[in-house]
MARKENU-32549 format. One record per residue (C-alpha): y, x, z; residue number from 1. Coordinates in steps of 0.25 Angstrom, whole numbers. Example, Ala and Ser with C-alpha at 12.3 -4.5 7.8 and 13.67 -1.06 7.14 Angstrom:
// residues 2
SITE     yy     xx     zz  num
SITE    -18     49     31    1
SITE     -4     55     29    2
// end
This chain:
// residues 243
SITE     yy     xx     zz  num
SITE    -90   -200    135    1
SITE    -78   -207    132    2
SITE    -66   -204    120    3
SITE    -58   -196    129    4
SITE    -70   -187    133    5
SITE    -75   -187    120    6
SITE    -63   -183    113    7
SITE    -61   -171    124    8
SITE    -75   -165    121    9
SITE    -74   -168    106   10
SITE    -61   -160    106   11
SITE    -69   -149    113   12
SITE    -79   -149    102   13
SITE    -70   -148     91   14
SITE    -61   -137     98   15
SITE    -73   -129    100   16
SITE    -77   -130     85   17
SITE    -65   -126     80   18
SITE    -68   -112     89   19
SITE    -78   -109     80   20
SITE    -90   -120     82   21
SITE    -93   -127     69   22
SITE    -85   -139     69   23
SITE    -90   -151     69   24
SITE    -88   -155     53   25
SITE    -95   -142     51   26
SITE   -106   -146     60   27
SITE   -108   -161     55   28
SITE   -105   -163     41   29
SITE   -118   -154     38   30
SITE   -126   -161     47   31
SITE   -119   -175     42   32
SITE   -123   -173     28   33
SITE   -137   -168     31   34
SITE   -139   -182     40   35
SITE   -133   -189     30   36
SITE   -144   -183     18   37
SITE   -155   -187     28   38
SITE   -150   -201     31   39
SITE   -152   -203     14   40
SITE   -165   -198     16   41
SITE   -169   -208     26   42
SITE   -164   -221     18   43
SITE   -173   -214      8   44
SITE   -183   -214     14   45
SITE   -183   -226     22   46
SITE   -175   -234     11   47
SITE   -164   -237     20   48
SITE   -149   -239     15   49
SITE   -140   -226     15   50
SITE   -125   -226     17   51
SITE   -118   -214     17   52
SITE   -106   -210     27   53
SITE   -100   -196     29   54
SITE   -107   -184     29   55
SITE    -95   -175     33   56
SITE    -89   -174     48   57
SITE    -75   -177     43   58
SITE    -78   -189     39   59
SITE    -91   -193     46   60
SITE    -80   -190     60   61
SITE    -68   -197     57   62
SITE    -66   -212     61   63
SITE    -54   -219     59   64
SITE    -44   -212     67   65
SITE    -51   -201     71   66
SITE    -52   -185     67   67
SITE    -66   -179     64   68
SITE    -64   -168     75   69
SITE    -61   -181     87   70
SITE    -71   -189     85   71
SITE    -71   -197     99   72
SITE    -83   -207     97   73
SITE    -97   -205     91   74
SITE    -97   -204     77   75
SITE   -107   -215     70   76
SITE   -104   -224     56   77
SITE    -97   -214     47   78
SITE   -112   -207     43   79
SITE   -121   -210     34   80
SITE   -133   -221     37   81
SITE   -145   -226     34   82
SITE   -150   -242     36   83
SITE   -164   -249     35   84
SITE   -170   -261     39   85
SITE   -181   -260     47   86
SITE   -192   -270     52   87
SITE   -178   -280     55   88
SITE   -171   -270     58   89
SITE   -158   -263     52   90
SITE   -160   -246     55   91
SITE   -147   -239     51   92
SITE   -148   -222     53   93
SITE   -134   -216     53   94
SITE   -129   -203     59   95
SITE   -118   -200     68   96
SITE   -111   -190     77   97
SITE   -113   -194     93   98
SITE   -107   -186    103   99
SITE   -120   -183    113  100
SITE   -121   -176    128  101
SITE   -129   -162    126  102
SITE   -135   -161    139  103
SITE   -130   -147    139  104
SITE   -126   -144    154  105
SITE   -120   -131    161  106
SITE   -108   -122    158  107
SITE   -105   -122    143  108
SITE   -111   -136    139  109
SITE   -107   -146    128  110
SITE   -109   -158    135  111
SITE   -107   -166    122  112
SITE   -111   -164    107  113
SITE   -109   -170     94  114
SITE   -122   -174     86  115
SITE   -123   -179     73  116
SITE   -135   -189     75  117
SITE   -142   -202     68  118
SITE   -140   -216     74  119
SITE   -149   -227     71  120
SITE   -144   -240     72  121
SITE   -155   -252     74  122
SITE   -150   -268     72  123
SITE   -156   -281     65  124
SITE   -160   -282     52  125
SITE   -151   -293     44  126
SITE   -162   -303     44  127
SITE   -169   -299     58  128
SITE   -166   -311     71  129
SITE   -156   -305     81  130
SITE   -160   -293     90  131
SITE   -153   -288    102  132
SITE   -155   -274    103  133
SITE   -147   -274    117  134
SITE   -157   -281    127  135
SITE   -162   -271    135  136
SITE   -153   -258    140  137
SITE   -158   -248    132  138
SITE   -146   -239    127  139
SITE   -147   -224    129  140
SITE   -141   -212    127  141
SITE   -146   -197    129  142
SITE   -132   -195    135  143
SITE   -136   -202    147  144
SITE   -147   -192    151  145
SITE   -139   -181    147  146
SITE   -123   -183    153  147
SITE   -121   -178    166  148
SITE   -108   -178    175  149
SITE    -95   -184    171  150
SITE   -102   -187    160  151
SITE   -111   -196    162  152
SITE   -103   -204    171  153
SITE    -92   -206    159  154
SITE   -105   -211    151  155
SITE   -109   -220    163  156
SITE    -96   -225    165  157
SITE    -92   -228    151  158
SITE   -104   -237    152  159
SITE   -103   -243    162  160
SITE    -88   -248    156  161
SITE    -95   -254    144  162
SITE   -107   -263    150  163
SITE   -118   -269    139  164
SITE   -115   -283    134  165
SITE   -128   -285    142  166
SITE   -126   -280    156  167
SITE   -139   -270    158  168
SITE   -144   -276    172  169
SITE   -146   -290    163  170
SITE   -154   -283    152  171
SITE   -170   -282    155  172
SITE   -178   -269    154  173
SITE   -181   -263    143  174
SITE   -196   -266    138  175
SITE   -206   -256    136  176
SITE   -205   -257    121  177
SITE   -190   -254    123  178
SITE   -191   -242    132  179
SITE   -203   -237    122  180
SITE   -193   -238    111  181
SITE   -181   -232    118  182
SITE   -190   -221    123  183
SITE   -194   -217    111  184
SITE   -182   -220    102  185
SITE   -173   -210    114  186
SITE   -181   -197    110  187
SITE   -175   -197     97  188
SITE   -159   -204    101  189
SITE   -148   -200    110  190
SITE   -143   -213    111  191
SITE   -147   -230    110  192
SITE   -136   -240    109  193
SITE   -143   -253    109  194
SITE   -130   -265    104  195
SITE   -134   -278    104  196
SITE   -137   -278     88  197
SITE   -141   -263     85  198
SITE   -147   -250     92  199
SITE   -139   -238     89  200
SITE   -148   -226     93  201
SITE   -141   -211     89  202
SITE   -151   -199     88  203
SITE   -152   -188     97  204
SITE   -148   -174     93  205
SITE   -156   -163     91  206
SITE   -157   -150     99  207
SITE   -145   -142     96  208
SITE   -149   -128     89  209
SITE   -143   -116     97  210
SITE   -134   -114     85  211
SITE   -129   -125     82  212
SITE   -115   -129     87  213
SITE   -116   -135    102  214
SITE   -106   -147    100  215
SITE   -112   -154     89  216
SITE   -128   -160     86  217
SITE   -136   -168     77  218
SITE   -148   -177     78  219
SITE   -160   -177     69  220
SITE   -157   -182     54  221
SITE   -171   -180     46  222
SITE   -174   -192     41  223
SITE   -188   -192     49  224
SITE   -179   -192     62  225
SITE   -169   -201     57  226
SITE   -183   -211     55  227
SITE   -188   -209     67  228
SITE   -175   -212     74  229
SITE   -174   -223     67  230
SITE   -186   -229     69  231
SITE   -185   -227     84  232
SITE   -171   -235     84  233
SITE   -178   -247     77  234
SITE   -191   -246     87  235
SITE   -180   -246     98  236
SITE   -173   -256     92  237
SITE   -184   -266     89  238
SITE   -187   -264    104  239
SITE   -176   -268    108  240
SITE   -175   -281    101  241
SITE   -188   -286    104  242
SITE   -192   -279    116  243
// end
């Protein structure tokens, strides 16, 4: 989806909350704090590193320039965060706001959502030798499978506009340790950004409760979750890099 598109659907959103739908501070900031408690309790628990970020929408939402009600990008960097070093690798757990396809088809569907979810990001430790994470073409995102129609062909076309550093025909196939990994880390993510230096994986949300407000999600935050995502990021990662 690009800004303008983004922008449009975003305004929908937050003209249809001030009808009477919670708005989206009154959705988030419970759910930010709450992520935010189970973030501490993971570096307790693992002994990672914690850093603090905002745990209120206003100020989680509002880059430079930017009003919390037209957010027009993902929201990532403003949230708490969580780091540990891992068998040579640095593991950093931190929560975001993604703008995901629902699936939801037919008259009457929201297309889009907002959901509050966790990313892990995966990269070399300071002392480990260099690792290309980018070797093999094995970014994915749930919103491929699930876009339909004008769409998807925006997603195709946007990127198609921005081609890898690598071109995809030059790249070999994935290994069977890769695809293993991949398989297995993509039931828990909605989406694997694989740089050159670091994997980015973002959770996937959780089934919306009939109750709860159509436009806005989160993903899991217990801290078992959160460990088991992570874990699958850096099995994923560690394919990648040696696979």
């Amino acid at each position: 989806m690009d800004g303008n598109s983004l922008t449009q659907w975003m305004s929908t959103v937050f003209a249809r909350s001030e009808q009477g739908r919670p708005k989206p501070d009154e959705y988030f900031t419970p759910r930010l704090a709450h992520a935010d408690r189970q973030l501490q309790a993971l570096a307790s628990r693992v002994g990672g590193t914690y850093r603090s970020g905002a745990v209120d929408w206003s100020t989680f939402a509002t880059p430079v320039g930017t009003t919390p009600d037209d957010p027009t990008t993902a929201l990532w960097g403003r949230g708490s965060r969580v780091s540990k070093r891992m068998h040579g690798l640095e593991i950093e757990v931190s929560v975001g706001v993604q703008p995901l396809a629902t699936g939801e088809r037919g008259q009457g569907a929201v297309s889009r959502w907002l959901v509050l979810v966790p990313g892990v990001t995966v990269g070399p430790g300071p002392r480990s030798a260099p690792l290309l994470f980018n070797r093999f073409d094995a970014n994915w995102s749930a919103d491929e499978e699930t876009i339909t129609g004008a769409d998807r062909l925006r997603d195709l076309l946007t990127r198609g506009a921005a081609p890898p550093a690598v071109p995809r025909a030059t790249l070999p196939s994935m290994p069977r340790s890769v695809t293993s990994a991949r398989d297995r880390l993509i039931e828990k993510a909605s989406k694997l950004v694989c740089a050159q230096s670091h994997v980015f994986v973002i959770g996937r949300p959780l089934p919306r409760a009939p109750e709860e407000p159509r436009h806005f999600g989160q993903g899991a935050f217990e801290v078992d979750a959160l460990l088991d995502l992570s874990e699958r990021a850096r099995a994923f990662a560690h394919a990648l890099a040696t696979g």
